[in-house]
C-alpha positions in Angstrom: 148.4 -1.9 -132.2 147.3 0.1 -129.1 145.2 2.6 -131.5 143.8 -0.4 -133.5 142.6 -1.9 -130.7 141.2 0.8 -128.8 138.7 1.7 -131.7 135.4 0.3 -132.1 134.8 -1.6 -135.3 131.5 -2.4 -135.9 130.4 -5.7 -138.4 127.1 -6.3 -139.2 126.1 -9.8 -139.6 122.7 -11.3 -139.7 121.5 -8.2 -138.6 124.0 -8.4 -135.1 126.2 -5.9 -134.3 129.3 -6.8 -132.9 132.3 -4.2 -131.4 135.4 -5.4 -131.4 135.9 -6.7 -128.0 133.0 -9.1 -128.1 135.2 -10.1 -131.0 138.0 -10.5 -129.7 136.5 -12.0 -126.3 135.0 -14.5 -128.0 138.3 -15.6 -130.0 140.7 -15.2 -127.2 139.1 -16.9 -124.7 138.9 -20.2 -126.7 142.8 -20.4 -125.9 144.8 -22.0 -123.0 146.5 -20.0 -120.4 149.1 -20.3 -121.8 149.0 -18.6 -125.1 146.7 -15.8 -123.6 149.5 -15.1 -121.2 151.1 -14.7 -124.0 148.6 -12.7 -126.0 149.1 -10.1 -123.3 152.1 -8.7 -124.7 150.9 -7.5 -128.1 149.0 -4.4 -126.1 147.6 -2.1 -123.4 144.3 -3.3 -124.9 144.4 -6.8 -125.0 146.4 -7.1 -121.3 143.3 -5.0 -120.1 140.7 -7.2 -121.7 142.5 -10.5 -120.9 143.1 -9.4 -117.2 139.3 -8.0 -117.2 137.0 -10.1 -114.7 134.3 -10.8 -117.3 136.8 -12.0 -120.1 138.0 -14.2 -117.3 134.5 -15.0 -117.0 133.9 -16.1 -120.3 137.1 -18.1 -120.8 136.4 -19.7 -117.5 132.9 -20.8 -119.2 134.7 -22.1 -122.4 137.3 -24.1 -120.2 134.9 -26.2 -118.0 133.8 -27.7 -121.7 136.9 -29.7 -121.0 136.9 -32.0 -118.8 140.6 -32.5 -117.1 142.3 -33.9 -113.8 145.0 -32.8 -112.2 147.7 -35.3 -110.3 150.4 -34.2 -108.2 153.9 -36.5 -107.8 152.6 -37.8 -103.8 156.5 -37.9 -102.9 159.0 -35.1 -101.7 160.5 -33.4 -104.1 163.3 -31.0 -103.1 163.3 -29.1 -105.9 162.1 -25.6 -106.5 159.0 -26.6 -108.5 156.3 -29.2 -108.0 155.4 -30.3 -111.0 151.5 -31.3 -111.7 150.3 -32.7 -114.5 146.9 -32.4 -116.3 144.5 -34.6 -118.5 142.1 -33.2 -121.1 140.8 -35.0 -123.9 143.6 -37.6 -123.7 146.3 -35.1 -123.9 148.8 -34.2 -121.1 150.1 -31.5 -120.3 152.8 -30.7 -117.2 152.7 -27.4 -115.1 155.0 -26.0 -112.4 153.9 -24.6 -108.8 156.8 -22.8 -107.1 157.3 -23.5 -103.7 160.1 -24.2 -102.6 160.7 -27.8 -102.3 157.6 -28.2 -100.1 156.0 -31.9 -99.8 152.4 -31.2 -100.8 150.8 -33.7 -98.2 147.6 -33.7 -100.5 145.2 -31.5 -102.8 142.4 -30.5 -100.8 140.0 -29.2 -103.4 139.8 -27.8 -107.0 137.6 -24.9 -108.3 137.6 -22.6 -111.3 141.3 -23.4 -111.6 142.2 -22.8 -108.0 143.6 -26.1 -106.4 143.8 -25.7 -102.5 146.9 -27.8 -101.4 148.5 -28.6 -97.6 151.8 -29.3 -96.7 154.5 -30.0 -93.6 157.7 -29.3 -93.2 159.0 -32.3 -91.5 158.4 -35.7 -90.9 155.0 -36.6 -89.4 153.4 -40.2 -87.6 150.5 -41.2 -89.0 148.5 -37.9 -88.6 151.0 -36.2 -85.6 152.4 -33.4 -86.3 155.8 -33.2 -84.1 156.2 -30.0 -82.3 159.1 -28.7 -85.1 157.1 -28.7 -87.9 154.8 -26.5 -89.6 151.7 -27.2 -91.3 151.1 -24.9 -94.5 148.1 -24.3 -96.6 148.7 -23.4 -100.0 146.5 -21.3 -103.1 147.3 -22.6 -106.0 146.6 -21.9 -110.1 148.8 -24.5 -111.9 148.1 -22.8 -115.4 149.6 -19.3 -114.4 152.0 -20.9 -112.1 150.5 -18.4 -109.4 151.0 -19.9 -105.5 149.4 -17.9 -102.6 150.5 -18.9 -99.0 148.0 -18.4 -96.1 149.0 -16.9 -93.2 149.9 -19.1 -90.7 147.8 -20.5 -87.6 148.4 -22.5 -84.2 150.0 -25.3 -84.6 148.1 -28.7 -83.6 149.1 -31.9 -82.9 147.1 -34.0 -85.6 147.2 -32.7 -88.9 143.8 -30.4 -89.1 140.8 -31.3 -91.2 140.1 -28.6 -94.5 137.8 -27.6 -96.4 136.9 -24.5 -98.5 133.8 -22.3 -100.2 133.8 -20.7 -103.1 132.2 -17.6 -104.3 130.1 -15.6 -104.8 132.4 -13.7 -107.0 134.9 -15.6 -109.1 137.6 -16.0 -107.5 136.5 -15.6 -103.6 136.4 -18.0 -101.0 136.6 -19.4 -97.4 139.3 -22.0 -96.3 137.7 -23.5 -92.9 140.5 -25.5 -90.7 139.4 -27.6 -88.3 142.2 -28.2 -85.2 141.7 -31.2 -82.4 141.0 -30.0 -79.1 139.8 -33.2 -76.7 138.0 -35.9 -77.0 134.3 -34.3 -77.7 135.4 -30.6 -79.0 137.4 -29.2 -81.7 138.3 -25.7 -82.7 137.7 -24.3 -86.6 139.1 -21.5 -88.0 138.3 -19.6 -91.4 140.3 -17.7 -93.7 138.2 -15.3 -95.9 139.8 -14.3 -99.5 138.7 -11.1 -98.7 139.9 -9.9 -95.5 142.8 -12.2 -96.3 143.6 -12.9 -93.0 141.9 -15.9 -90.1 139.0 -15.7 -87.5 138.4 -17.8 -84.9 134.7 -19.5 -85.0 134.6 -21.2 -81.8 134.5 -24.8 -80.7 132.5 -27.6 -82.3 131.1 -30.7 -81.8 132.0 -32.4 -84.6 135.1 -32.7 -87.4 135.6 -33.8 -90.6 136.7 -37.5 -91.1 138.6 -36.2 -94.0 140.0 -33.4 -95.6 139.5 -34.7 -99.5 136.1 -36.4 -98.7 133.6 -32.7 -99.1 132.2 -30.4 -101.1 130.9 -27.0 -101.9 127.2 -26.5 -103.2 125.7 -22.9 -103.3 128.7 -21.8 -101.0 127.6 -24.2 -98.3 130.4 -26.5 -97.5 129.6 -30.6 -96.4 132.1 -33.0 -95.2 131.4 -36.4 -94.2 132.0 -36.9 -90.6 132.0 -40.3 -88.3 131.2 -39.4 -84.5 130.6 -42.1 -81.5 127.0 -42.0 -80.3 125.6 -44.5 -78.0 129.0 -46.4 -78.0 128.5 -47.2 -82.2 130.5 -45.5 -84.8 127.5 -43.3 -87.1 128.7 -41.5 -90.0 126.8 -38.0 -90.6 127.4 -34.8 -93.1 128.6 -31.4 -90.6 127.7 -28.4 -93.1 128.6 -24.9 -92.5 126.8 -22.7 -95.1 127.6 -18.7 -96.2 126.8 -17.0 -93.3 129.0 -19.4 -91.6 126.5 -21.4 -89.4 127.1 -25.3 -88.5 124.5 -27.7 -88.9 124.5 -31.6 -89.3 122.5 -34.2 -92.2 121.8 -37.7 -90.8 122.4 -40.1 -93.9 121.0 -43.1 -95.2 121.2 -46.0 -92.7 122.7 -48.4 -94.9 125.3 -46.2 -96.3 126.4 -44.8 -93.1 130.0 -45.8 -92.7 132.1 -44.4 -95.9 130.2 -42.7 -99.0 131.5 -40.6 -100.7 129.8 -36.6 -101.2 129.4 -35.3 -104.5 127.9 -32.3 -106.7 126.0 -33.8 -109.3 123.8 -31.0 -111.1 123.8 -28.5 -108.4 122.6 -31.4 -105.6 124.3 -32.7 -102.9 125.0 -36.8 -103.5 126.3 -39.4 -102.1 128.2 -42.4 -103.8 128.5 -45.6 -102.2 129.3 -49.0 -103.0 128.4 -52.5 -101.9 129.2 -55.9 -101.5 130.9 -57.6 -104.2 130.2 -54.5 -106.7 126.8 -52.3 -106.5 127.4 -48.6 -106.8 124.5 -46.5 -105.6 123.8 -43.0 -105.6 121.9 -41.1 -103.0 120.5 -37.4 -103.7 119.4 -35.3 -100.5 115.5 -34.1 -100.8 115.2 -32.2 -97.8 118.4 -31.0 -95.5 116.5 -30.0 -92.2 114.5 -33.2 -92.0 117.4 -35.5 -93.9 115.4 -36.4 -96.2 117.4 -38.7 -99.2 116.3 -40.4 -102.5 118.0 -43.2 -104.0 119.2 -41.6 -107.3 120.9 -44.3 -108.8 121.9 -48.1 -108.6 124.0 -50.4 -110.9 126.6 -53.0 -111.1 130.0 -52.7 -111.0 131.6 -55.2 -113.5 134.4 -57.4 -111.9 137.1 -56.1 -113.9 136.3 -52.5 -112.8 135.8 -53.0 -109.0 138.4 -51.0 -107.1 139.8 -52.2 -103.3 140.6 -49.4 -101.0 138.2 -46.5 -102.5 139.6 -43.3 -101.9 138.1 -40.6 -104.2 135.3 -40.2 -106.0 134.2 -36.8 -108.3 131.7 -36.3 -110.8 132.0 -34.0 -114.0 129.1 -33.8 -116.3 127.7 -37.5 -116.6 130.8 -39.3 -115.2 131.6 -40.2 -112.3 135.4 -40.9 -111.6 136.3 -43.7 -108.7 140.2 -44.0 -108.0 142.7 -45.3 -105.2 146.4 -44.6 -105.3 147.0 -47.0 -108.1 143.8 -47.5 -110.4 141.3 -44.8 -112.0 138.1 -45.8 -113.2 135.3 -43.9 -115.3 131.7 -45.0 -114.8 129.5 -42.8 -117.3 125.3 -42.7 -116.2 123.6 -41.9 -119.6 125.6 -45.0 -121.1 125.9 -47.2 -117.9 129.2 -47.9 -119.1 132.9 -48.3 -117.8 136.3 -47.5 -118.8 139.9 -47.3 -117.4 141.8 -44.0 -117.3 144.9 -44.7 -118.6 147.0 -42.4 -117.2 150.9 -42.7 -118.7 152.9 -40.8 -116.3 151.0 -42.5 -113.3 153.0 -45.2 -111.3 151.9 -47.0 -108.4 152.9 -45.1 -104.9 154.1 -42.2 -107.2 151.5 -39.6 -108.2 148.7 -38.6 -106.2 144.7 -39.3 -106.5 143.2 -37.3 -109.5 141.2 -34.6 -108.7 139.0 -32.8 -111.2 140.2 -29.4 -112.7 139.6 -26.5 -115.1 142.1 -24.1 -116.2 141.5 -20.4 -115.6 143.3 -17.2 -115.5 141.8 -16.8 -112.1 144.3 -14.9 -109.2 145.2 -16.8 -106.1 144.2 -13.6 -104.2 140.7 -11.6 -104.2 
């Protein structure tokens, strides 16, 4: 098989050429993980071209046709997998992360496959951290079962705010930490992919409100973040973009207390909701003047109005609201709504869902 593969065969078709890896390329990366972890048995050749960055590449391309979540069980489990379980197409499928019996406090963020995950060892009081415990942040690719753990950094005593960027390349990124300090400062680290190890960045004037609550656009990171300014509670976006620089985006006046920031075609949104059941969408215009344009703006039917927001993500033209017990699908060339019916999900048992695409992306650049 190695000799077969390794020769060129050339077809002619419609007057295209194709050699035999664009062949097999195109085939192989069609298939789940799971089979082309598989595949890389047969030979030399294929391992190589599976493992290669640009048939990663392509397969990553084919995956995000998919669209799938990912939910995590949001209890201890003292076992020596976590199991995490994926939605595609109605399907649902159940993956293993090896660690140890860790308590995966929450999912931070997923990207290209990569799902950024914290956890403590130990009890903790509301967000305390007692003085035994550690706090852990976790790299994590649920479809190769691949778990990278960061090196570790000062402890705190609140549990610190996270957030990461992603690229340029496939697979690089930045996981920024955020660590309370006093009353008006707070210290952020960042972790680069590259280096693989943490730099301090200094102090700063402002944190995240929330760990879950940002996202990355054009390797600029943007959490929303509430600060006390002449004694009233205003709710602002901190940004730090590539070259690592801070900078803060005033927001709408009227949705200034909780929206929620997402990437909808490349642009930085927000998605808020009203009263009795109005969900608008805010798009930024301009982010040195704060400039914003009401996107969006419809009515949330009765039926599908959820208490106690707690995540919102977009994939293609659907936006996806949930809390820790209901899941809801509002799609924006239709206007219409739908439940997610999720069959393993139980009330106080699995986490929130977070979007996802499977990859055969490594944990570590």
């Amino acid at each position: 098989m190695d000799d077969f593969g390794s020769k060129l065969i050339r077809v002619t078709q419609n007057d295209n050429v194709f050699e035999v890896e664009d062949i097999l390329t195109n085939i192989l990366s069609r298939l789940p993980v799971k089979s082309l972890l598989i595949c890389k048995s047969v030979s030399k050749y294929w391992r190589d071209l599976i493992c290669s960055p640009s048939f990663m590449h392509s397969h990553l391309v084919q995956s995000r046709e998919n669209s799938s979540y990912a939910f995590y069980p949001s209890y201890p489990s003292w076992d020596d997998n976590i199991p995490l379980l994926t939605k595609t197409d109605g399907e649902t499928t159940q993956s293993f992360l090896d660690c140890d019996g860790f308590y995966f406090e929450g999912m931070v963020c997923s990207f290209n496959g990569l799902i950024c995950c914290t956890n403590f060892h130990g009890p903790f009081v509301y967000e305390r951290i007692e003085d035994s415990n550690t706090f852990d942040i976790h790299i994590c690719n649920p479809a190769t079962r691949e778990v990278l753990l960061l090196p570790p950094t000062p402890t705190s005593e609140y549990i610190p705010k996270i957030g990461v960027s992603f690229g340029p390349t496939l697979n690089e990124y930045k996981v920024f930490q955020f660590y309370y300090r006093d009353e008006q400062l707070y210290e952020c680290k960042v972790y680069s992919s590259i280096v693989g190890s943490w730099k301090s960045m200094g102090t700063v004037p402002y944190s995240p409100y929330t760990s879950s609550n940002h996202v990355c656009i054009n390797e600029t990171v943007f959490w929303f973040s509430l600060s006390m300014i002449d004694g009233r509670l205003v709710g602002h976006i901190l940004a730090v973009d590539k070259e690592e620089n801070f900078s803060t985006i005033r927001i709408p006046e009227e949705e200034t207390m909780r929206p929620f920031l997402v990437n909808l075609e490349g642009c930085l949104c927000l998605v808020a909701r009203h009263g009795l059941g109005q969900l608008d969408i805010w798009a930024l215009q301009d982010s040195k003047e704060s400039v914003w344009m009401k996107k969006w703006s419809d009515n949330i039917p009765q039926n599908f109005n959820i208490q106690g927001l707690s995540y919102v993500t977009v994939q293609k033209n659907e936006i996806l609201l949930a809390n820790w017990v209901r899941s809801v699908f509002y799609n924006m060339e239709t206007r219409t709504w739908r439940e997610f019916n999720w069959e393993h999900a139980h009330e106080d048992k699995f986490s929130l869902p977070m979007a996802y695409t499977e990859s055969l992306l490594p944990c570590k650049y």
